[in-house]
C-alpha positions as CSV (number, residue, x, y, z in Angstrom):
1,X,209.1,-51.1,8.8
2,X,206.0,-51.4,9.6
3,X,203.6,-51.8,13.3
4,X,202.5,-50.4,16.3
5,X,204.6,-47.7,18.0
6,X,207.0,-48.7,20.1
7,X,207.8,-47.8,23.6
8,X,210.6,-45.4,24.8
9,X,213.2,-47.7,25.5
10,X,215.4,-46.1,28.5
11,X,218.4,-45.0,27.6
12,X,218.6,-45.3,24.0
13,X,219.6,-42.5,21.7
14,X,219.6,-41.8,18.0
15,X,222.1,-40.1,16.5
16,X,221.8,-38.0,13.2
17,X,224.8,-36.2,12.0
18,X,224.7,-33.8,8.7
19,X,226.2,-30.6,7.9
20,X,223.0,-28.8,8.7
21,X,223.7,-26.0,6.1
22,X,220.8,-25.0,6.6
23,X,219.2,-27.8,8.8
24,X,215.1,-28.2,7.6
25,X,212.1,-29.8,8.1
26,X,213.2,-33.0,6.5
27,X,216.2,-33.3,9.2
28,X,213.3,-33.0,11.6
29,X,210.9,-35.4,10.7
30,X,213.5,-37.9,9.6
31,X,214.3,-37.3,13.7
32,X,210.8,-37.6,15.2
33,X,210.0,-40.6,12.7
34,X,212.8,-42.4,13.9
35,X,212.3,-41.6,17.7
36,X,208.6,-42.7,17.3
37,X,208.8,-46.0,15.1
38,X,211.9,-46.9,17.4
39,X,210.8,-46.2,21.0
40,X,214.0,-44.4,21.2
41,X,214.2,-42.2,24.5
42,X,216.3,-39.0,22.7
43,X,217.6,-38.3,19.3
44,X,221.1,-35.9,19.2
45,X,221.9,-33.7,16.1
46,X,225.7,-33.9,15.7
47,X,226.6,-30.8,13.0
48,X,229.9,-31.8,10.7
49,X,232.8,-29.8,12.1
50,X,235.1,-30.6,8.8
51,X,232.6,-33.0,6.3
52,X,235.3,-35.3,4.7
53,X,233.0,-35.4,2.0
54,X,232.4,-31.9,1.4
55,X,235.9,-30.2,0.9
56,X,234.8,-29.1,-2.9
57,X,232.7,-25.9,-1.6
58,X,232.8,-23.1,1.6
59,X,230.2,-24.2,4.7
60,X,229.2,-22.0,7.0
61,X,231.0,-21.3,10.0
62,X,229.8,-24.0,13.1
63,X,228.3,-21.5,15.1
64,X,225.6,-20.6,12.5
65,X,225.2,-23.7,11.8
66,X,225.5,-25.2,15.7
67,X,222.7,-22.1,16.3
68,X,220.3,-23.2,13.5
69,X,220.1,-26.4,15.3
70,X,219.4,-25.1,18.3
71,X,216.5,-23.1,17.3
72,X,215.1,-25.6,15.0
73,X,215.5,-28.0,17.8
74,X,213.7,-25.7,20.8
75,X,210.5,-26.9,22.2
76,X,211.2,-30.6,21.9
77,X,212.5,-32.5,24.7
78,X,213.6,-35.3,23.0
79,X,215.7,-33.4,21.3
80,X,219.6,-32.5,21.9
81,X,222.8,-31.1,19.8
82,X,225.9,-32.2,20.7
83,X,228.9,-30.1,19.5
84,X,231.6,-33.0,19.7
85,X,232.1,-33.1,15.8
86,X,232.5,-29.3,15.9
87,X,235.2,-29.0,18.6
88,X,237.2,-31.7,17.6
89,X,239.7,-30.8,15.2
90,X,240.6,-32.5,11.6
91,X,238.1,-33.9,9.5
92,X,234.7,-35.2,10.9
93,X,234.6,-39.4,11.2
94,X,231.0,-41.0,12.1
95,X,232.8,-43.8,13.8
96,X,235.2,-41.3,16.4
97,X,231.6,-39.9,16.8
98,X,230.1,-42.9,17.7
99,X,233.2,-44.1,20.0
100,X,233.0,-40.8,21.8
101,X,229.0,-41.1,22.3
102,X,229.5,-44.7,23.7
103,X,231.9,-44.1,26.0
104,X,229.9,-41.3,27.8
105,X,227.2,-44.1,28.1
106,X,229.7,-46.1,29.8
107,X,230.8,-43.3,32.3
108,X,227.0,-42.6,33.2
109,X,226.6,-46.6,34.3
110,X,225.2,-48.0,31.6
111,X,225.5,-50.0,28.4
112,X,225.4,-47.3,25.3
113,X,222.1,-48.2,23.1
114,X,222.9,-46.2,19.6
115,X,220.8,-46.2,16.6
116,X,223.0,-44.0,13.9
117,X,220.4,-42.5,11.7
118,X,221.5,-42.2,8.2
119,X,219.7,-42.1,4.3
120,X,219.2,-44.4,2.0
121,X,221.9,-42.5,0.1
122,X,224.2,-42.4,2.6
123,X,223.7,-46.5,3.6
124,X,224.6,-47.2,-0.2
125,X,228.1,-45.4,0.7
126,X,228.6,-46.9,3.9
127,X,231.4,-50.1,2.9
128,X,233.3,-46.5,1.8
129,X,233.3,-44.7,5.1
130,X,235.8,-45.1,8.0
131,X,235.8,-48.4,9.6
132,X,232.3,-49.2,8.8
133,X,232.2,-52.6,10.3
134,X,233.1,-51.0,13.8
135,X,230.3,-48.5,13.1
136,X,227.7,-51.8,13.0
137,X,229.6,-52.4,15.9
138,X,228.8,-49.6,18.2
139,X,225.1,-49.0,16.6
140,X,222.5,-50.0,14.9
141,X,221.3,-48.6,11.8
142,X,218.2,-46.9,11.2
143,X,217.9,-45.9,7.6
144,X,215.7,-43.8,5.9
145,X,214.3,-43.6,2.4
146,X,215.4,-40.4,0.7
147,X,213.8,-39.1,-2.9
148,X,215.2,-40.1,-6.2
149,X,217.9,-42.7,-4.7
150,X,217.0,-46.7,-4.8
151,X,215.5,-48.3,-1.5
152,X,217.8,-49.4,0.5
153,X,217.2,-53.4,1.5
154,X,218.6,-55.7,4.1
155,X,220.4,-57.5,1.5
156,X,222.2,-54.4,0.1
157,X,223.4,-54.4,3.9
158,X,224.2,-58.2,4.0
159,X,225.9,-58.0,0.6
160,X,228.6,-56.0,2.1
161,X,228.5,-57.0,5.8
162,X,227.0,-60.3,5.7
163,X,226.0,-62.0,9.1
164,X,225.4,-58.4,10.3
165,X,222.0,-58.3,8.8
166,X,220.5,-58.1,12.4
167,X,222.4,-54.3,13.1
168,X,219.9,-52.4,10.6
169,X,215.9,-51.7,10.3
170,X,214.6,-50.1,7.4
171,X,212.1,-47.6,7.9
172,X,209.2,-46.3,5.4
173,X,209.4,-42.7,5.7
174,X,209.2,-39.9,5.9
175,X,209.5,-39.1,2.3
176,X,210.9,-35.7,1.6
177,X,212.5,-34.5,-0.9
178,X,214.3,-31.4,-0.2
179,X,218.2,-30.9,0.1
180,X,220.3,-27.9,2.2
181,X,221.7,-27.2,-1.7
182,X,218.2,-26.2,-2.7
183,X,217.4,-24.2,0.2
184,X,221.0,-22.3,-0.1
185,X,219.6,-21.5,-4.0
186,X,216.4,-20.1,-3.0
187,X,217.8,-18.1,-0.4
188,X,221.0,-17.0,-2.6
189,X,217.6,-15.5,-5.2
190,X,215.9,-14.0,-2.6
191,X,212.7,-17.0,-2.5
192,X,210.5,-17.7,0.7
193,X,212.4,-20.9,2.5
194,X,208.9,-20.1,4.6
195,X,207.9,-23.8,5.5
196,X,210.8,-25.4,4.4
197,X,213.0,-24.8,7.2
198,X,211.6,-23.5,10.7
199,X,210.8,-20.2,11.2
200,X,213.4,-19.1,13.6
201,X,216.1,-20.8,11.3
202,X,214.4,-18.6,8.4
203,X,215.1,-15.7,10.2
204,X,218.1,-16.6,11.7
205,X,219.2,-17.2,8.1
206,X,217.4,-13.9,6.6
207,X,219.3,-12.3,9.9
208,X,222.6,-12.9,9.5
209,X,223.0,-13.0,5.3
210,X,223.7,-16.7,4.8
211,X,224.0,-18.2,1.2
212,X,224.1,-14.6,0.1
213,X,227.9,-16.3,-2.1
214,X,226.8,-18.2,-4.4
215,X,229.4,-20.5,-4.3
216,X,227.1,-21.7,-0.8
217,X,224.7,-23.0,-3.2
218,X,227.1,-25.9,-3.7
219,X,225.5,-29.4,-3.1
């Protein structure tokens, strides 16, 4: 995607969910490039209470992981974390997620406006999640190219969902490659995350011994 920056649409909101084990500086600008190239008035972090996904290794408890957001998160008012995946019990759906987030829209008076922000990677996998034609349903897509994986195209999207070709953009970056796995290596051996992950999550991390198991280091 390509153009001129658009302006804040009112009301809008972008929604990125991830485990945020630990959450980094990719998250981040995956966020703000989103918010910027889509005029989108907030973006919400929803942290994975139980990734359906990720049952194969441990994940940190949700309030280190709901408190890493919230520090890597502070000083941006376009920001927000919502907690609605982490108090919810059983395993962690995007499209419960996006039903909740809709129908809050709806209390407040207005018509929700969602753009669920997801990778390349994770739009590949999409026709295997939960209900995915009722998540084109409730938002729009905006996906994100993510190192090493194939770019995602609008006819990968109509292949699978065709006539819905209008319910995704594509955007051009940011490209950067760094995973939560790698981060939960270096800091397992001791290495600077310095840079890679805000400084108040570094410390909140260096703080409180996380990925110290090495079974965290898990992708």
């Amino acid at each position: 995607m390509n153009g001129a920056v658009r302006s804040v649409v009112p009301g809008s909101l972008g929604i990125l969910g991830g485990t945020f084990d630990p959450i980094h500086i990719g998250h981040l600008a995956v966020a703000e490039e989103a918010r910027d190239a889509l005029g989108l008035e907030r973006i919400t972090f929803v942290p994975a209470g139980l990734p359906p996904h990720k049952t194969d290794r441990p994940v940190s408890g949700a309030a280190h992981r709901l408190a890493m957001v919230e520090l890597a998160i502070a000083g941006n008012p376009a920001f927000s974390v919502d907690a609605i995946e982490l108090e919810r019990s059983g395993p962690s759906f995007s499209v419960d997620t996006l039903e909740a987030l809709a129908a809050v829209a709806r209390s407040a008076g207005h018509e929700p406006d969602l753009v669920f922000i997801l990778s390349a990677e994770a739009f590949r996998s999409l026709h295997t999640w939960r209900d995915p034609a009722r998540i084109l349903a409730l938002a729009r897509l905006a996906v994100v190219p993510r190192g090493g994986y194939p770019e995602a195209t609008v006819t990968s999207l109509a292949d699978r969902f065709p006539g819905r070709e209008d319910r995704a953009v594509f955007l051009d970056g940011p490209r950067i490659r760094l995973s939560a796995s790698d981060l939960r290596d270096r800091a397992a051996r001791g290495r600077s995350i310095r840079y890679l992950v805000p400084d108040a999550v570094a410390a909140y991390i260096g703080d409180h011994g996380l990925y110290a198991d090495p079974t965290m280091t898990k992708d």
